[in-house]
N, C-alpha and C positions, 0 to 999 in steps of 0.2 A: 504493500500500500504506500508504504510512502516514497519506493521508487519510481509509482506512477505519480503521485503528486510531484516529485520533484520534479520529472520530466514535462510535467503538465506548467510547471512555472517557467521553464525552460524557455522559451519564445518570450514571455514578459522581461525575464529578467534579460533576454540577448535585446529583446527593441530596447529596452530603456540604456544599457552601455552603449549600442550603435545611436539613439538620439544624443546620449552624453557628448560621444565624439563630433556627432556633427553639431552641436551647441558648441565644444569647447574648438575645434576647428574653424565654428563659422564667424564667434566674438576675434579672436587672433590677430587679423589683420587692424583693429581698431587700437589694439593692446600693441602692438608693433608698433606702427603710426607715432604712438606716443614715446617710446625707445627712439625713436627717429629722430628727435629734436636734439637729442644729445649726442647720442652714440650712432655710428655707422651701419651696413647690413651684418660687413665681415665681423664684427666684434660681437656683435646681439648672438648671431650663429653659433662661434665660437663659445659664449658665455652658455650657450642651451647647450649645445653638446657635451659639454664637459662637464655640466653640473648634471646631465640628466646620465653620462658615463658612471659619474660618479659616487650617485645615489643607486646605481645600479651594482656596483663594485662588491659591495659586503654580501650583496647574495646569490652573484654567480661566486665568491669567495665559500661560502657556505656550502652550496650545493655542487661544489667540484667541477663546475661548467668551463673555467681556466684552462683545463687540463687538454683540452682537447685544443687548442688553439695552437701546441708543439706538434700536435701529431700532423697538420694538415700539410699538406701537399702545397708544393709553389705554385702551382696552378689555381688552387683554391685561393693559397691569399693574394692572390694577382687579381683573380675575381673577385676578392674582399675590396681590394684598394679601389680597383674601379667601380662599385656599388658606392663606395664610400664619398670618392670625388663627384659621383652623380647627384648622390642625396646629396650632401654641400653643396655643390651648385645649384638645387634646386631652392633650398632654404634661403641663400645667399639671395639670391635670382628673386626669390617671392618677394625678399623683405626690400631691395633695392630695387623692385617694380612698384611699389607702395609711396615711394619719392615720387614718382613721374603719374603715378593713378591712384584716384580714389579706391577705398580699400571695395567698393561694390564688386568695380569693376575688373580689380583683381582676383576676388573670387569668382565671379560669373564666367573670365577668359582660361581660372586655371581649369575648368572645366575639359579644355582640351585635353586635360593629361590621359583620365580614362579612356579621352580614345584613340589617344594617341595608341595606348599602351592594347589596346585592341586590334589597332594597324601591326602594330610589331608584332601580337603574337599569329597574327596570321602570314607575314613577314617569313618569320625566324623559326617558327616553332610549329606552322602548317595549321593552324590551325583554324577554324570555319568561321563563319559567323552564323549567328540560326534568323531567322529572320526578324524575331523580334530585336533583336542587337542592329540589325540594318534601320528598321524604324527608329529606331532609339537616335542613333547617329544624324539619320536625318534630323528627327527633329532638333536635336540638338546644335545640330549646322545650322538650320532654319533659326533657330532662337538667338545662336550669337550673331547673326545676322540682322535681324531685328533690333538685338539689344544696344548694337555698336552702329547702327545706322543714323542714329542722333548724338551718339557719344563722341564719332570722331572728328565730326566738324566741332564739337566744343571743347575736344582733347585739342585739337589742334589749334583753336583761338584763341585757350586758356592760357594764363600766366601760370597757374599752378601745376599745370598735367601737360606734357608730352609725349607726343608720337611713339618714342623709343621706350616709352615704359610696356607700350604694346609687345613689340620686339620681345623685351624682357622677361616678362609674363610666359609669351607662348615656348620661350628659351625650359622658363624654369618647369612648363609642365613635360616640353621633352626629357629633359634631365630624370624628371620623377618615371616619366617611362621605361627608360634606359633602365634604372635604377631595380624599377620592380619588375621588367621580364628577364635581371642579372640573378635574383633573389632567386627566380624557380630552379635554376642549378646548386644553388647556392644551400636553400632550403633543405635539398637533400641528406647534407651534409653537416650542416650545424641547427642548429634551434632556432626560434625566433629569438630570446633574449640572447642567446650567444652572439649571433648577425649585429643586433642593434645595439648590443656593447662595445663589438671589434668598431659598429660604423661610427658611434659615439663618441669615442676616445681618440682612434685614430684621426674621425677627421677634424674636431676640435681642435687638438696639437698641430695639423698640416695649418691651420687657419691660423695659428699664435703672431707667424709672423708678420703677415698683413692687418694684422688689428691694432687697436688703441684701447689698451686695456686700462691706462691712467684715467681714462674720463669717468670709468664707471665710479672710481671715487668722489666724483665732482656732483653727481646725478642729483636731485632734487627729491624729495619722499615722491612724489607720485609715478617717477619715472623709476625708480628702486622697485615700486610696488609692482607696477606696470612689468619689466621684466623678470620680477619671481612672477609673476604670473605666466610668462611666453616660458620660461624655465619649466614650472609644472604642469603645465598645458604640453608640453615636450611629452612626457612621460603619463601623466593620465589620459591623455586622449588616445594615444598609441597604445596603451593598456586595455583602455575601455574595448577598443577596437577589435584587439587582438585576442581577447574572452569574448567577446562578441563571435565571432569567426570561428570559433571553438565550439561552440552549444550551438548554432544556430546557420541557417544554410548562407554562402558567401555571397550571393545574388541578393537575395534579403539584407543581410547588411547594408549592403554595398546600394541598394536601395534609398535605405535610411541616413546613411551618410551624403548620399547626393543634394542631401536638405540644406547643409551648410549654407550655401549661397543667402538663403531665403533670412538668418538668422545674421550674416552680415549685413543684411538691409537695415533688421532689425537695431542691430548694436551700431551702427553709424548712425540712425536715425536719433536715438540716444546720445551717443559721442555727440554730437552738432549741437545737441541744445547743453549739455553739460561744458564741453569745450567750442564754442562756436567759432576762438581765434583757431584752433587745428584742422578743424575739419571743416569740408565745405558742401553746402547743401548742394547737390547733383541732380539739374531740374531734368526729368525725365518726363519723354509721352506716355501716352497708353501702348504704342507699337512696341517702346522700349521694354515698359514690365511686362506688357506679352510676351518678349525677347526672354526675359529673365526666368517669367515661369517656364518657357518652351525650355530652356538651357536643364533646368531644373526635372524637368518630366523627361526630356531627352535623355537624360544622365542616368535616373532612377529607372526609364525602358530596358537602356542597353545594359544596364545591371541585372533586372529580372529575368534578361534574355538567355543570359550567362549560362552556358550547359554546364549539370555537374559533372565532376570529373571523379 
């Protein structure tokens, strides 16, 4: 009996970790934003990687996860370093697309990553698309279409947003692609928390020397607070995720994480009137939030579409 109960809470408790993550994924960019007045991308990076290595450190110490890191083959941690420089570029790439674009409009464009990351696996790895993943795509093309069809004449007009932050964006969701079809070999071979230790620590230290790690002494309380937040936001939303993923089918998740988008409208909407000198009100049509929600449905299609494996 009460291994049907547990199983029966099993889906409540995997949506509520997959909405956690897309709540704490979708606030981020606003909590960044605010990192950005002081500090750099490369240093904010640097700072998350190493404190979310680091809090990670005493229990792959614990649990003997260390040990396997001598055994592995040149070939592996070759593919370690390159997963590692991809996710840092990606992180880098997000948070220095946030200078040149409103934080909407950086979640709404990271959107390309999932399909990017679905071109590659039919690329590299032969793999199909089922038809509902085709709809999905479309509409998802259809939506950043719509959503950037007003955005870029006033990217481009704007004093505060430039063209090249576009560029950067669609850089940072290749990166995240690369990244996550490097992992399915990768996976084989090490753990999740093993991977996101090696990528943690390793690429935090590769990042030391291009950072400005003096400022963070200089920081103000809200900007301190602001990055422990991007710091635990590192680690609980990749957690929330990755238990999520665990109990509960990966299309579904992957579902409920495509909500992000909708929850950074939300948290700027907030930011604006709380900091109105930081952030700037981003006057959108009705075509454009059609844009948004299409990005949004598109996202959560081609996730549902997802065959198991």
């Amino acid at each position: 009996m009460a291994v049907v109960v547990a199983l029966n809470y099993r889906p409540k408790v995997a949506f509520s970790l997959a909405l956690l993550t897309a709540v704490m994924w979708g606030v981020l960019p606003v909590f960044l934003k605010l990192c950005l007045l002081y500090l750099d991308a490369v240093t904010i990076t640097s700072v998350r990687f190493l404190s979310a290595g680091i809090i990670l450190l005493p229990m792959m110490f614990m649990r003997h996860e260390l040990k396997v890191l001598h055994k592995s083959p040149y070939r592996l941690l070759m593919l370690c370093l390159l997963a590692t420089l991809m996710l840092a570029g990606n992180y880098v790439a997000t948070v220095q697309g946030l200078v040149y674009l409103s934080p909407e409009s950086v979640q709404v464009l990271m959107q390309v990553a999932p399909l990017l990351l679905m071109l590659g696996g039919v690329v590299i790895f032969r793999e199909s698309f089922s038809h509902l993943q085709l709809v999905g795509a479309a509409i998802l093309t259809i939506g950043l279409m719509l959503f950037f069809h007003q955005r870029l004449p006033q990217i481009a007009s704007s004093d505060q947003e430039q063209p090249i932050g576009i560029a950067i964006v669609v850089g940072a969701g290749a990166c995240w692609a690369i990244y996550a079809l490097i992992q399915k070999p990768l996976l084989q071979h090490f753990s999740a928390r093993q991977l996101t230790f090696i990528i943690y620590i390793v690429g935090g230290l590769i990042l030391i020397p291009w950072t400005s790690p003096l400022g963070i002494f200089d920081l103000p309380l809200l900007q301190v607070l602001a990055l422990i937040f991007c710091c635990l936001n590192t680690l609980i939303a990749y957690g929330a995720f990755t238990y999520a993923l665990g109990i509960w089918e990966a299309s579904k998740v992957g579902a409920v994480v495509a909500t992000a988008p909708l929850f950074t409208f939300l948290a700027t909407a907030v930011a604006i009137r709380v900091w109105p000198d930081v952030f700037v009100v981003t006057e959108l049509d009705w075509l454009a939030y059609l844009g948004a929600g299409c990005v949004v449905l598109g996202s959560m299609t081609a996730s549902l579409g997802r065959k198991p494996r």
